[in-house]
C-alpha positions as CSV (number, residue, x, y, z in Angstrom):
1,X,-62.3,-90.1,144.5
2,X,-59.5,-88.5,143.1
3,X,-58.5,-88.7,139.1
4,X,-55.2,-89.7,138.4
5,X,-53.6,-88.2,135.2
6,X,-50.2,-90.2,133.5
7,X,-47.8,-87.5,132.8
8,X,-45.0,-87.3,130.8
9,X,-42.1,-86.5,132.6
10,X,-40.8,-83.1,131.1
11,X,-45.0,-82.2,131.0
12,X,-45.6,-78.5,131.3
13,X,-42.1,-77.9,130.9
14,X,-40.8,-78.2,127.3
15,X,-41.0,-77.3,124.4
16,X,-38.5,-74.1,124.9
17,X,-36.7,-72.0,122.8
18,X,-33.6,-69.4,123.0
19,X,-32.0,-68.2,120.3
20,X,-31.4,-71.0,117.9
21,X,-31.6,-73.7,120.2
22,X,-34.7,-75.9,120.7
23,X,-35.6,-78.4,123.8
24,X,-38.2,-80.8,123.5
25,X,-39.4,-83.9,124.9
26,X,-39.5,-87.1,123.4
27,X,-41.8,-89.9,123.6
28,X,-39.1,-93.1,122.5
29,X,-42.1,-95.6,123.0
30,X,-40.9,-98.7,125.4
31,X,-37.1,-98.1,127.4
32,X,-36.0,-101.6,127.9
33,X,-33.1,-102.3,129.4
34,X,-30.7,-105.3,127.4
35,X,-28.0,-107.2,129.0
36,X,-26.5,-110.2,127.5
37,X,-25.8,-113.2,129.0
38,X,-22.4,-114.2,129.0
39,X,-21.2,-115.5,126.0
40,X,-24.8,-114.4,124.1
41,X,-23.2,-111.2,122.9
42,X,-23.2,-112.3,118.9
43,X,-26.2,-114.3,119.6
44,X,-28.0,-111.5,121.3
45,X,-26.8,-109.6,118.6
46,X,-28.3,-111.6,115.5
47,X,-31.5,-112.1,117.3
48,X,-32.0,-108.4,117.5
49,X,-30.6,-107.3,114.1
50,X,-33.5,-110.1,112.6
51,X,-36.2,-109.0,115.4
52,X,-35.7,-105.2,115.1
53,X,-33.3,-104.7,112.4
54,X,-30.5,-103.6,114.2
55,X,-26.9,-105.1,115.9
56,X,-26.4,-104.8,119.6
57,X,-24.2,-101.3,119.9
58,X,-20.2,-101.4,120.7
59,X,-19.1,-99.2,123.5
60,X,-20.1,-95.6,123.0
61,X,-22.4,-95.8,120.0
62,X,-26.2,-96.8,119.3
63,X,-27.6,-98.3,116.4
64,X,-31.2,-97.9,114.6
65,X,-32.8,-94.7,113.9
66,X,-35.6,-92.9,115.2
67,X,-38.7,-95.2,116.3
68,X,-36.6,-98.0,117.0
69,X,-32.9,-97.4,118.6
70,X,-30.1,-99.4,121.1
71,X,-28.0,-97.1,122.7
72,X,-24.9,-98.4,124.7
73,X,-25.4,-97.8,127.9
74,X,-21.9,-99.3,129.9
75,X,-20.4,-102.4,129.6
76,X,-22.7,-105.0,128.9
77,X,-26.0,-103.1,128.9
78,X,-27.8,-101.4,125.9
79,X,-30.8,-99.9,126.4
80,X,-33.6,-100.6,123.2
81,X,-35.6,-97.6,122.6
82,X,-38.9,-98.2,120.8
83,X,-40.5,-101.4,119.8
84,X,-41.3,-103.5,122.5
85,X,-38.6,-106.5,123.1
86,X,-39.5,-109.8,120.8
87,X,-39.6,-112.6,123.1
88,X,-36.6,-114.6,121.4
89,X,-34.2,-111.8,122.9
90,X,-35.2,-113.4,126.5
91,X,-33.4,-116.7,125.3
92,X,-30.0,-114.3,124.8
93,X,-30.1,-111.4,127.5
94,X,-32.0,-110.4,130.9
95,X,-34.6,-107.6,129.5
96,X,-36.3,-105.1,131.9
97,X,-38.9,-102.6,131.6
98,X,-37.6,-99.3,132.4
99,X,-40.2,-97.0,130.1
100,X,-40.9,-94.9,133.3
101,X,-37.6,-94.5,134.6
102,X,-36.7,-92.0,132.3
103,X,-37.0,-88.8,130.7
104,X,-36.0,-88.1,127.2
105,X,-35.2,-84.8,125.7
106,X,-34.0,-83.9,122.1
107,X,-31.7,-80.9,121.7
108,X,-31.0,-79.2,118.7
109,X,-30.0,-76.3,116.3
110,X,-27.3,-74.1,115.7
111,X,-24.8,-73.3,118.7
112,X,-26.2,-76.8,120.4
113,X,-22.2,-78.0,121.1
114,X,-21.9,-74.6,122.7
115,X,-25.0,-75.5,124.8
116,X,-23.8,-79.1,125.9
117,X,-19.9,-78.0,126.3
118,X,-21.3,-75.3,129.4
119,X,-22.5,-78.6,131.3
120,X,-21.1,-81.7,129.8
121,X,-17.0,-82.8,130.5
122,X,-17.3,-84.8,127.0
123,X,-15.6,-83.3,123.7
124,X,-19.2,-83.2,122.1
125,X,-18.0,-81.3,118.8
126,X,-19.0,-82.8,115.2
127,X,-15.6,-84.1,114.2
128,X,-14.9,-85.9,117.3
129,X,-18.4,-86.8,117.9
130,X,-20.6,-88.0,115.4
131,X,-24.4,-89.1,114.4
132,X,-24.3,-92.9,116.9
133,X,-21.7,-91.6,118.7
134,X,-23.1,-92.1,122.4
135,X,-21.8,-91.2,126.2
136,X,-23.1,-92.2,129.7
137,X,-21.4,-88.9,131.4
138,X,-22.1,-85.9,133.5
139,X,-24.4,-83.5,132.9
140,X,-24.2,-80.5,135.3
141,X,-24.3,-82.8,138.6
142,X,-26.5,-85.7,137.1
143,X,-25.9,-88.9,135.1
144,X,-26.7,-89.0,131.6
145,X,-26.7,-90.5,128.2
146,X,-25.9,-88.4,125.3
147,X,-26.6,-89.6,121.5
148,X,-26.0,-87.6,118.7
149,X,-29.1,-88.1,116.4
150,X,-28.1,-85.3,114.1
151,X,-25.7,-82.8,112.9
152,X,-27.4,-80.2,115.4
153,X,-28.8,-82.8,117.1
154,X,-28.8,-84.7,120.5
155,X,-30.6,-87.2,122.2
156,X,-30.1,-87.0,126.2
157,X,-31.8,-89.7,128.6
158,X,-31.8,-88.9,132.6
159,X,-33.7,-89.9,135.0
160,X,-37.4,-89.6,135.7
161,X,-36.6,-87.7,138.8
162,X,-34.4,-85.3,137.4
163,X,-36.3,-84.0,134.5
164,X,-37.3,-80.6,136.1
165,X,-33.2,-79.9,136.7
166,X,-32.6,-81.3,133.6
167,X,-34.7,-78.9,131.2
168,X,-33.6,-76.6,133.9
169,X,-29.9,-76.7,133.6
170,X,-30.5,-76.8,129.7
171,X,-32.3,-73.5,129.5
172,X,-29.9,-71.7,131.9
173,X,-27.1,-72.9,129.4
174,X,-29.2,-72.2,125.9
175,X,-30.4,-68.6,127.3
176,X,-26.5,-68.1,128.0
177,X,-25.5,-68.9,124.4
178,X,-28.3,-66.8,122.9
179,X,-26.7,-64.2,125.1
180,X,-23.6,-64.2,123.7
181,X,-24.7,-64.8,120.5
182,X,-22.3,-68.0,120.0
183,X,-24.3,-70.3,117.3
184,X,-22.7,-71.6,115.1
């Protein structure tokens, strides 16, 4: 009988270096998905500023820290990263389960806009975009979310399936940086 092994979904492919810039997975804890029901918004968000100390995000930003994060993900929709849902945020939004529908990545160091602005369409610089600034956008050819988590740092969520051409596509770009020598 064969032994199955749970992998992560960036496994045997990160951590990776070039030049400046660093790629690594990381483990968020529980993905759940949040949608208020209509007219729960300010409820929804009360309940989950007293159950995990923090509001529901506004369009393009997340709230939290590390460990325990909500990161708009389109209208409607945020997506809690970290502590498992309390139950009293059923009574205010539909909550799903999606911890193994994604992979996460952290990106970061100096020349890390350079890196993101070869694949991403977004204006991803520190004066426009800042630390719980997030976008759902493109990412070479596949859908993403992008948080910044740092100064030099980004969060960026896609799915499960694409994780290989994810930390591919990422490489390619950080290699081409180092290249040029454009940190900074």
């Amino acid at each position: 009988m064969a032994e199955l092994q749970a992998l992560t979904p960036c496994a045997g492919l990160l951590p990776v270096t070039r030049g400046a810039v660093s790629l690594s997975e990381v483990d968020v804890g529980a993905i759940t998905s949040v949608a208020p029901f209509r007219g729960r918004e300010a409820a929804l968000s009360a309940a989950l500023e007293a159950a995990h100390g923090m509001a529901f995000p506004a369009p393009n930003r997340a709230t939290g820290r590390a460990g325990a994060r909500a990161v708009w993900f389109g209208a409607g929709q945020a997506m809690l990263l970290g502590p498992a849902p309390e139950a009293a945020l059923a009574e205010h939004a539909a909550l799903t389960d999606q911890s193994d529908g994604w992979a996460v990545v952290r990106i970061e160091g100096a020349g890390v806009e350079a890196v993101l602005a070869r694949l991403v369409p977004v204006d991803l610089r520190g004066g426009v975009f800042r630390r719980g600034h997030t976008a759902r956008t493109m990412l070479g050819h596949m859908n993403v979310s992008i948080t910044r988590v740092g100064a030099e740092a980004f969060q960026i969520m896609a799915f499960r399936s694409m994780a290989r051409t994810l930390v591919h596509d990422l490489t390619t770009a950080m290699a081409q940086v180092a290249a040029r020598g454009e940190a900074g």
